[in-house]
N, C-alpha and C positions, 0 to 999 in steps of 0.2 A: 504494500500500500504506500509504504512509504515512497519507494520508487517515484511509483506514477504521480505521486504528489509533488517532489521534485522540480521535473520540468515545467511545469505551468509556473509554480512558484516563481522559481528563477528567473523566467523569461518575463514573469513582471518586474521581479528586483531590478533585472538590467534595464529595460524600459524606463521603471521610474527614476534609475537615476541617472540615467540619461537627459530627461526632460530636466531635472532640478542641475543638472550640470549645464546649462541654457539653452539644452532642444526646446523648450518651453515657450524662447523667443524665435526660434525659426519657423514659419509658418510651411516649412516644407518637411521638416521632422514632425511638430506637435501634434496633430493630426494622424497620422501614420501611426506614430508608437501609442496615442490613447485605442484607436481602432485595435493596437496588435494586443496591448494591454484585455480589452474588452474580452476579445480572444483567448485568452488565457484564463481568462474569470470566468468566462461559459464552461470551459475547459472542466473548471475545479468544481465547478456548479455539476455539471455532468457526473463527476466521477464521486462525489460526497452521496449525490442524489444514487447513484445506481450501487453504489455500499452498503447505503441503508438500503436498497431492495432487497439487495443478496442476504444479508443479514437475517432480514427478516424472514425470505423463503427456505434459509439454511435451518431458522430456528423453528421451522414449521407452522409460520406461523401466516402463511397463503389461505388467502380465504376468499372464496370462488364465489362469485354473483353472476352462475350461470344463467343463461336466457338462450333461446331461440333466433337467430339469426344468417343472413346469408354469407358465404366464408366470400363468396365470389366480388359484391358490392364491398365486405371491408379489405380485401386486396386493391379493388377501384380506389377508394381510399387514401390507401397509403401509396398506391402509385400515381396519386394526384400532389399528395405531399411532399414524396421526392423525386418532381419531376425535374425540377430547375437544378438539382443536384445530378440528375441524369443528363440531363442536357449538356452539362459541362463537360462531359467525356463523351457525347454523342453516344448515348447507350441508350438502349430502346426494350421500353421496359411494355411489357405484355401477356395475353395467357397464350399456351400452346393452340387455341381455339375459340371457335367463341361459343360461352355458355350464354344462350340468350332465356334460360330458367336459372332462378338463384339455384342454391345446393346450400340445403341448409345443417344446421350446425347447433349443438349442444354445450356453449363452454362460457367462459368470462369472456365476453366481447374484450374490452379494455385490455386484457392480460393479453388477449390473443392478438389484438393489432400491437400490441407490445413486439410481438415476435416476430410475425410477419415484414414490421418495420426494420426488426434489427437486422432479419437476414436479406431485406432486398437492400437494408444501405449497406451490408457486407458487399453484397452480391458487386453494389454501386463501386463500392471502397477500391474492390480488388477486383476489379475488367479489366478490360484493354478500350482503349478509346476505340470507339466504331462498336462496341459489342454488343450483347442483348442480354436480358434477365427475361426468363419464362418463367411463369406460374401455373401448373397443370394440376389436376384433379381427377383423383382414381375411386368409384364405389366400391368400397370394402363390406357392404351387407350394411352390418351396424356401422361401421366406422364409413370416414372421407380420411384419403391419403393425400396431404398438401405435396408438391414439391413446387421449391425454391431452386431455379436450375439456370447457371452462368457459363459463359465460354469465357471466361476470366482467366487468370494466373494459375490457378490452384492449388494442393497442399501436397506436400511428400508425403507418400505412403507411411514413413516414420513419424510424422509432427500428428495424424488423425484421431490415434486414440488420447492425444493430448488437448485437443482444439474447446471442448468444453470445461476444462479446466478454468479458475480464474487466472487473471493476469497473462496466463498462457501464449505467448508470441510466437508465430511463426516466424515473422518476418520482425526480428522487433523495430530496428530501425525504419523500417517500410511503415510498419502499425503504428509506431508513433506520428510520422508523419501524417496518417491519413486523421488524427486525433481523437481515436476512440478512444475508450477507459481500461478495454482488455476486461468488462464484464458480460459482453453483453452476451456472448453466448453462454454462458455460464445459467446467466438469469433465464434465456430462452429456454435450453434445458429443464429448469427449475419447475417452470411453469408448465412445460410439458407435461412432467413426470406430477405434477401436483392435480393433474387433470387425469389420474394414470392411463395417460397414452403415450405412445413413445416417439424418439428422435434419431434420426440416423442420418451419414454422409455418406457421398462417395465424391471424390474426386481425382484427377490425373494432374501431373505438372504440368503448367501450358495446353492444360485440356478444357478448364472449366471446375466447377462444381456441384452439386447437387444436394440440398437438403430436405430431409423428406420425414415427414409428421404427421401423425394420424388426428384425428378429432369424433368424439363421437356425431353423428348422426341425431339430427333432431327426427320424433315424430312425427309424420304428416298433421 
């Protein structure tokens, strides 16, 4: 923890005193280093916030306000919310098809767009410019099989059964750059298994990715 606490820290320390050493008076610095400062404060906000998650679902202490809902509309959702993040890399976020019936779903909405978010901004994080994120949907009888599926960088066969760990870096210098907290799979995970349904990967180096989790099956 302390780690990742660290760098944002720092990168404000050096900012503020930069500014009080008279960036303050240069209208071409001041600006710049409060922006990067900000930056670093969302940073800390992010990673404080997503501690206390982890925290809380390590201590069992998840508590589900399941409802009825379609998985399909909150995927629409959260790829409406990281579309301008998509954009930046020209990655084109979509489903394998088009569902034009929802497919509906038994779980905590909230906890679930939780998840879904974390792994389409993985998905975003680790592409390749020009790439694609797919979202596809399997009937399992009782259950719906999400996948989460990228033609990105992907993981080594040795770092997979480590990737839901906390803190857990693949790439660490790559991961920090892209500025996550190194929980968020962790927490996806969490929430999974607090729902008991499960989570699994596959990916190739320079292949892509795939993340794929079930959800119960709402009643007609």
């Amino acid at each position: 923890v302390s780690h990742e606490l660290k760098t944002p820290i720092f990168n404000i320390q050096g900012y503020v005193l930069t500014l009080l050493d008279g960036g303050l008076d240069d209208p071409t610095i001041n600006k710049k280093y409060l922006e990067r400062t900000e930056k670093s404060i969302n940073r800390l906000i992010g990673i404080v916030e997503d501690l206390e998650t982890i925290s809380k679902l390590e201590a069992g202490e998840l508590k589900l306000n399941n409802e009825k809902f379609s998985i399909v509309g909150l995927v629409e959702d959260v790829f409406e919310a990281l579309d301008d993040r998509a954009k930046k890399k020209s990655i084109t976020l979509g489903f394998d098809k088009d569902y034009e019936k929802p497919i509906w779903v038994n779980a905590d909405k909230k906890k679930i767009n939780q998840v879904i978010y974390n792994l389409v901004l993985n998905s975003i994080n680790y592409g390749n410019m020009g790439g694609k994120t797919t979202v596809s949907f399997t009937d399992l009888e009782n259950k719906i099989a999400v996948e989460v599926n990228d033609n990105g960088v992907g993981i080594d066969q040795k770092d997979i059964p480590r990737i839901f760990e906390r803190f857990y870096r693949v790439d660490k210098s790559r991961s920090r750059e892209q500025g996550g907290t190194g929980l968020g799979l962790a927490i996806v995970k969490h929430i999974i298994e607090g729902h008991k349904q499960s989570i699994s990967v596959r990916s190739s180096l320079n292949q892509g990715t795939s993340f794929i989790f079930t959800l119960g099956r709402a009643k007609k």
